[in-house]
Backbone as a ProteinNet text record, in pm:
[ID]
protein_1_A
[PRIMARY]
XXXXXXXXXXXXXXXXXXXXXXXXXXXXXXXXXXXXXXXXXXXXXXXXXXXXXXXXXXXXXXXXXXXXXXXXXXXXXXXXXXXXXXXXXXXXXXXXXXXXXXXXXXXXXXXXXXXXXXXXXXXXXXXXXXXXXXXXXXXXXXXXXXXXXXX
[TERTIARY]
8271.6	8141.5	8055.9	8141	8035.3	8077.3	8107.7	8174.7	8035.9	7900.4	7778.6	7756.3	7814.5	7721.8	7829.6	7884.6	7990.3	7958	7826.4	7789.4	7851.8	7837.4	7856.9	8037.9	8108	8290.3	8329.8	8244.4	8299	8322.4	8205.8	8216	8329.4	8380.4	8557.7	8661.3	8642.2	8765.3	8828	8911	8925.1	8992.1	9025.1	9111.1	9215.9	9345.2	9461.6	9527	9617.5	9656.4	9660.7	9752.6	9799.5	9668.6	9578.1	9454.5	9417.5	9377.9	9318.1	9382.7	9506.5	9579.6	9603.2	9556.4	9532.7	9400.8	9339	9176.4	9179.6	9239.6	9311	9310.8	9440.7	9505.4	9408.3	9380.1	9267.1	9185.9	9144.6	8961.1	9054.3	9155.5	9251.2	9308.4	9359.3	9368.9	9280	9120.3	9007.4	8995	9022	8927.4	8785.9	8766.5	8648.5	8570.3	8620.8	8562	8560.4	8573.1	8557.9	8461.9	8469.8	8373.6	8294.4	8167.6	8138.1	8141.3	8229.8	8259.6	8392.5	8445.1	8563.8	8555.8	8426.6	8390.7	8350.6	8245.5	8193.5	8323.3	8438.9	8551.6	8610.5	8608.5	8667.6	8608.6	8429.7	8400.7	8402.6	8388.1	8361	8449.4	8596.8	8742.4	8731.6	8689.9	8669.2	8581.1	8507.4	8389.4	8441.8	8545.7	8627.9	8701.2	8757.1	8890.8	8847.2	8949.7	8953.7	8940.2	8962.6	8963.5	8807.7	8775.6	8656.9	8641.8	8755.9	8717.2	8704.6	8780	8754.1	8636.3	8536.3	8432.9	8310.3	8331.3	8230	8254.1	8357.7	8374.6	8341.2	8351.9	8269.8	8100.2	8066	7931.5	7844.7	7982	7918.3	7987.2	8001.8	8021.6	7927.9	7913.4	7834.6	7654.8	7665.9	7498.1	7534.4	7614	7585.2	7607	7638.3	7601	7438.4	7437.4	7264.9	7142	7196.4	7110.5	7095.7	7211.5	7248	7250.5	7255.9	7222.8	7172.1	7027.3	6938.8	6982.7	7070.3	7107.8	7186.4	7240.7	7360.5	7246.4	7153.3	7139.8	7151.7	7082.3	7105.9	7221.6	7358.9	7496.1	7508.6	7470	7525.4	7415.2	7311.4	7235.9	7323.4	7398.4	7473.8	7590.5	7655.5	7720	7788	7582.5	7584.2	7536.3	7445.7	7451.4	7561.9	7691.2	7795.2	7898.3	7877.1	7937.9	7859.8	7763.6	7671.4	7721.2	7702.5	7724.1	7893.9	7978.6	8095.6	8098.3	8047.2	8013.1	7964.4	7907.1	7827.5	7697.4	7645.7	7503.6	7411.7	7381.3	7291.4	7163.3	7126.1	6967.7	6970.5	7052	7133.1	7131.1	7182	7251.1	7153.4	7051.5	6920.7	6840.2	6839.2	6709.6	6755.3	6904.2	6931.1	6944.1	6991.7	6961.5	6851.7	6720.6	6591.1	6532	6593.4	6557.6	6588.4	6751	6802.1	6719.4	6672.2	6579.4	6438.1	6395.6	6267	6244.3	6391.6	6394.4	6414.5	6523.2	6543	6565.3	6413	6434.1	6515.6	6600.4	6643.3	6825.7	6810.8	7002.1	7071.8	7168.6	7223.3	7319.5	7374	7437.5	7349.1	7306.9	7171	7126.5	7111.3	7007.9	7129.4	7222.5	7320	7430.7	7359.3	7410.1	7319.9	7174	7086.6	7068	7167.1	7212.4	7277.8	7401.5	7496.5	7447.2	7380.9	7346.5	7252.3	7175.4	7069.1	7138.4	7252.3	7290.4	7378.5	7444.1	7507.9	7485	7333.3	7205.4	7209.2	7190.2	7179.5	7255.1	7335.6	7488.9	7539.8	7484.1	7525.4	7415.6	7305.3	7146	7137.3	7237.6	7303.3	7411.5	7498.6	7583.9	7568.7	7421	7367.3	7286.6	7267.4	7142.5	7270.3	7373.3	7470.9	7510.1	7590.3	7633.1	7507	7425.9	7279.2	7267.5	7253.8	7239.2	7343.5	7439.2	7582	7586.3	7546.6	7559.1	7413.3	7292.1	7207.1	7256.9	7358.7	7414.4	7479.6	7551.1	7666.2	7595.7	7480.6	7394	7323.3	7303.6	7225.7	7304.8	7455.8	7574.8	7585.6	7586.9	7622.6	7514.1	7377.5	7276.5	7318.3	7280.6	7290.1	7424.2	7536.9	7651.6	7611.9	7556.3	7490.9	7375.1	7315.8	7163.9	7260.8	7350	7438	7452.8	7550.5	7642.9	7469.9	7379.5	7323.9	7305.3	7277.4	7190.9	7277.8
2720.9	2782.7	2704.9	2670.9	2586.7	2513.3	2398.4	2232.1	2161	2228	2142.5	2211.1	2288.3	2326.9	2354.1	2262.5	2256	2352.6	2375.5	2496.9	2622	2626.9	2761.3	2820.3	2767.7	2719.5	2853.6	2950.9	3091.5	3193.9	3137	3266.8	3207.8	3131.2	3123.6	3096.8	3100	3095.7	3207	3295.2	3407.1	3371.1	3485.1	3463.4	3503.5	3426.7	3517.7	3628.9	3704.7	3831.5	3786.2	3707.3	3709	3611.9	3549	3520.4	3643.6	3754	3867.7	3937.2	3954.1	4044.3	3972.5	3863.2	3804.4	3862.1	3859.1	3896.1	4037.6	4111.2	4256.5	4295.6	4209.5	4260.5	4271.1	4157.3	4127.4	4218.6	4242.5	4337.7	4443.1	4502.9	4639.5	4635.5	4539	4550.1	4526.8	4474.8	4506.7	4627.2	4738.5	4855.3	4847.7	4982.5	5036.9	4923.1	4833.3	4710.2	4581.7	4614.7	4499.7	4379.1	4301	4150.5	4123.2	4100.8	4074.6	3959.5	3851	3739.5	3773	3879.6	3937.2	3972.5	4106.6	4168.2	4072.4	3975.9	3893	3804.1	3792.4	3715.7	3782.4	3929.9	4027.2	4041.9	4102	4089.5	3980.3	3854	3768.6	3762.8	3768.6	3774.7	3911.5	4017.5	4130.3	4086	4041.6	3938.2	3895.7	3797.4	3701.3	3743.5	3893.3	3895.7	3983	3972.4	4001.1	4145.9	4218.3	4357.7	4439	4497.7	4585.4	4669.8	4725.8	4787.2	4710.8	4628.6	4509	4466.5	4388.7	4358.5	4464.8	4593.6	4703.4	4724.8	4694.6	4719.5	4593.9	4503.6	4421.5	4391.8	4417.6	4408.3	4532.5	4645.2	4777.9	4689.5	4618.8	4609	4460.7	4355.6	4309.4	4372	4468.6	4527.6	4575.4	4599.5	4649.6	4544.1	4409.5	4314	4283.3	4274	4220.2	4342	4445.1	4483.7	4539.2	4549.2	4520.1	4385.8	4269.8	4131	4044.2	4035.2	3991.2	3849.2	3746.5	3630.5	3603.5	3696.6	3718.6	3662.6	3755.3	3768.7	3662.8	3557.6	3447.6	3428.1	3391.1	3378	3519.8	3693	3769.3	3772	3752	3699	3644.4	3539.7	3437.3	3547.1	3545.7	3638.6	3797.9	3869.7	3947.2	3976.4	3833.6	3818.6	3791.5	3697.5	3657.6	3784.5	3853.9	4016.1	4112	4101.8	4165.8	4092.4	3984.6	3893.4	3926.4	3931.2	3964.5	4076.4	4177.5	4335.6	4352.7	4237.9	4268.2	4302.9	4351.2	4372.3	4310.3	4223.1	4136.2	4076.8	4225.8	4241.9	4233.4	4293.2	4300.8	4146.6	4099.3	3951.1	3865.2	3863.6	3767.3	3878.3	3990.9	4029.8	3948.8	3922.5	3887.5	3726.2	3668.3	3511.5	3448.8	3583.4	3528.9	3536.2	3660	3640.1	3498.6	3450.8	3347.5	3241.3	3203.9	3125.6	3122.5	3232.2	3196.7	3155	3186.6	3145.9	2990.2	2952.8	2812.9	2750.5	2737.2	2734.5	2563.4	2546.8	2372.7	2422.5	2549	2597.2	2545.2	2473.7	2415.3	2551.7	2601.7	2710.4	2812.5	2869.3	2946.3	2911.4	2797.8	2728.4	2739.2	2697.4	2659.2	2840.5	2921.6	3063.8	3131.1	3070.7	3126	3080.8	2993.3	2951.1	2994.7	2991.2	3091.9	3288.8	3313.8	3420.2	3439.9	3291.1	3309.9	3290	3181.7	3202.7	3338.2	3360.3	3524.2	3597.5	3637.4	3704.8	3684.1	3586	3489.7	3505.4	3512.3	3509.2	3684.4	3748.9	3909	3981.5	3915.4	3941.5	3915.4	3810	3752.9	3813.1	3875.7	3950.1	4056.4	4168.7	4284.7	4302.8	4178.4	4208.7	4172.4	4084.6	4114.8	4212.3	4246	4412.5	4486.2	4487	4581.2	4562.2	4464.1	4421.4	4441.4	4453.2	4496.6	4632.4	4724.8	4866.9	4861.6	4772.6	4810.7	4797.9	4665.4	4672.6	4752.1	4783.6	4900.3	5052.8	5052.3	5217	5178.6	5066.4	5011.4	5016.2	4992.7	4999	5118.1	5242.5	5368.2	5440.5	5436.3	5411.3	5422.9	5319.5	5260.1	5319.9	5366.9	5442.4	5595.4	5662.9	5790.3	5797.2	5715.8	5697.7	5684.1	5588.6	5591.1	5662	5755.6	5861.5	5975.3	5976	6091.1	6052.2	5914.1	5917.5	5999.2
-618.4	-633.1	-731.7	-872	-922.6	-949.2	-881	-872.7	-966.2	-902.5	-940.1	-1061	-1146.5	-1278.2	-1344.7	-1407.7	-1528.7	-1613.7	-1706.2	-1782.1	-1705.9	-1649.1	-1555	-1569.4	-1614.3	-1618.5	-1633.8	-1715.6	-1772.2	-1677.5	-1578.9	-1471.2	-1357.9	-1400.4	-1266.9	-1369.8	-1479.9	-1589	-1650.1	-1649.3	-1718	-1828.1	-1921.9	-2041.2	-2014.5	-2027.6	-2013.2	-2106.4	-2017.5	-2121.1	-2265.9	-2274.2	-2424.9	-2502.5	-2452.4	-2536.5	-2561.6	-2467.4	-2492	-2596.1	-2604.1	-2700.7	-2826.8	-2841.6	-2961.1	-3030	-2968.7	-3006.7	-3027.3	-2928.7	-2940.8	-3105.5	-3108.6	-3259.9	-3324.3	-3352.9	-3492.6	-3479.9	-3408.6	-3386.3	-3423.3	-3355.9	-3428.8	-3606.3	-3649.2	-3769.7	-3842.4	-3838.1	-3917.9	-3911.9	-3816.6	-3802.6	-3844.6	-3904.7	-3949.9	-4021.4	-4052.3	-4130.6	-4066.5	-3925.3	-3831.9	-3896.9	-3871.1	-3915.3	-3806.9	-3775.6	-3687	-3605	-3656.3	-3595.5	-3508.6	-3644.3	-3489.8	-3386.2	-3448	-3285.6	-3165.3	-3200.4	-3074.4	-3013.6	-3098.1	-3058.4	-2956.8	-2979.6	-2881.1	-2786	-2793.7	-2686.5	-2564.1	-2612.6	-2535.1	-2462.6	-2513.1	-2440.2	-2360.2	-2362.1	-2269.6	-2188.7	-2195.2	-2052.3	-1944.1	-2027	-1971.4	-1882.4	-1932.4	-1866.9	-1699.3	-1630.8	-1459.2	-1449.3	-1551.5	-1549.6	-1590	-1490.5	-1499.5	-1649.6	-1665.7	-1794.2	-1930.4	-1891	-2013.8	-2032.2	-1912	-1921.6	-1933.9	-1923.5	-1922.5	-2122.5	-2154.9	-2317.1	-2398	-2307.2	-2395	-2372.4	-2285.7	-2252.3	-2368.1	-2387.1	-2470.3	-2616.8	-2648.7	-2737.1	-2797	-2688.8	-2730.9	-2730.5	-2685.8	-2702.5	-2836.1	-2903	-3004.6	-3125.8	-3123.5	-3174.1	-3149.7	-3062	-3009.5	-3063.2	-3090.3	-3134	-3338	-3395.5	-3494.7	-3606.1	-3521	-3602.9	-3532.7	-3567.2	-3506.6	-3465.6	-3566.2	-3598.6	-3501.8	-3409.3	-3308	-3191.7	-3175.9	-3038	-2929.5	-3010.9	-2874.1	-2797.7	-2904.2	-2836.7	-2785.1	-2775.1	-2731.4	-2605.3	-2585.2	-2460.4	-2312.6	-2379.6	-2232.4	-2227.8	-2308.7	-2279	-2189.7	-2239.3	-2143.4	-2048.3	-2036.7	-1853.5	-1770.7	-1866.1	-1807.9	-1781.2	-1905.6	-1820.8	-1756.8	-1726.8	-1602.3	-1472.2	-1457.6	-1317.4	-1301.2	-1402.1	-1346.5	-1315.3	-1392.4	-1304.6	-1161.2	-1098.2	-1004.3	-1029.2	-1179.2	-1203.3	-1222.5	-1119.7	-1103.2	-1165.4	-1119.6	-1247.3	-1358.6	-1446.3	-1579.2	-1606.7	-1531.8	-1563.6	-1619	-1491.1	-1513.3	-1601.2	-1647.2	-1775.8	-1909.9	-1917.1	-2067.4	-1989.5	-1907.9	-1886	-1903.2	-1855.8	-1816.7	-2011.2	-2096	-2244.1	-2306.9	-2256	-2335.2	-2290.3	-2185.6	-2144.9	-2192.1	-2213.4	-2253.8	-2393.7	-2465	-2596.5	-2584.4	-2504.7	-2470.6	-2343.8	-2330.1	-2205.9	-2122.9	-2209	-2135.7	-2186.8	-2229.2	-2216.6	-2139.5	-2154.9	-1979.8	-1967.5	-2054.3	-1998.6	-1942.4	-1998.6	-1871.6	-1784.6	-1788.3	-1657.8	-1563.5	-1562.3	-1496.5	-1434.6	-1533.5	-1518.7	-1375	-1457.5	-1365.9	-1214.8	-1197	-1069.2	-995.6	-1039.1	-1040.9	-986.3	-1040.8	-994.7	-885.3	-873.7	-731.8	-647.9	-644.9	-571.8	-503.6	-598.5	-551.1	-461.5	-563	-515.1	-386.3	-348.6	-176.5	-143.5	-131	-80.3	-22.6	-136.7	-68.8	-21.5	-31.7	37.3	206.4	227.3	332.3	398.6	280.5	406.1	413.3	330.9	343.8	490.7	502	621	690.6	689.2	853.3	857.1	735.2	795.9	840.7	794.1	860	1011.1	1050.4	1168.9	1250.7	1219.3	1301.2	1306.4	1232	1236.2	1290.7	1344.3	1457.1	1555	1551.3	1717.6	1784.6	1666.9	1721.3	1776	1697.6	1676.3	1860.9	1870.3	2027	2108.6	2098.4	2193.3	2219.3	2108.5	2141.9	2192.9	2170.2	2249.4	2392.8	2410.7	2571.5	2647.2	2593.9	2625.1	2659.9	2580.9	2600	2695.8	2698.1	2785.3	2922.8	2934.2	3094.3	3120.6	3065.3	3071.6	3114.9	3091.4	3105.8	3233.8	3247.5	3400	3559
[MASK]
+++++++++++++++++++++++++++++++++++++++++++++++++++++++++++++++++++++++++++++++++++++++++++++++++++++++++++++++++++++++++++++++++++++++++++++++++++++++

């Protein structure tokens, strides 16, 4: 999928378990006094990882970097477009791609994100209208089956 946009590497790379449960620990034995270099360490590894709930906790966890330290936001920007697009939330993806961009707009990781997602975009825009079109044919087959049958 993205042979042509090396930036792009995050969205077909996951983290494996035991990276994750590294990041795990730590963010667990700070507790209540988490660091925030921990937290974004964690989230990013919840992005990463193949599991839906992972990436829905880090996406909630990097919004709450992004909106708490201002100094954050840019790196929590790619980020949570990169866990939007793994959600499937498309729109999501490109509002914080299309922010990190306008801040910089020559990011190769964004630029190269924001590819990544048009294409997607294209890609299931494409097989929305086939399935559409197949459940017309089928709705025209059964059609024309009933219309016989009456004659």
């Amino acid at each position: 999928m993205t042979k042509d946009l090396p930036y792009a590497i995050d969205v077909e790379v996951p983290i494996t378990a035991g990276e994750l449960q590294v990041l795990r620990r730590q963010y667990e034995r700070e507790g209540s006094n988490v660091r925030v270099q921990t937290k974004f360490n964690f989230a990013w590894g919840l992005v990463k990882s193949p599991e839906r709930s992972d990436q829905e906790l880090g996406v909630n966890l990097l919004h709450e970097i992004h909106s708490s330290f201002p100094e954050r936001k840019r790196e929590c920007m790619y980020y949570l477009a990169l866990g939007y697009y793994k959600m499937g939330e498309y729109a999501n993806a490109r509002v914080f791609n299309d922010q990190l961009l306008a801040l910089e707009p020559q990011n190769k990781q964004a630029m190269s994100l924001r590819d990544v997602i048009d294409r997607k975009v294209s890609q299931d825009g494409l097989l929305g209208m086939a399935m559409a079109g197949g459940v017309v044919a089928l709705a025209g087959l059964a059609a024309a089956a009933l219309f016989k049958r009456t004659k």
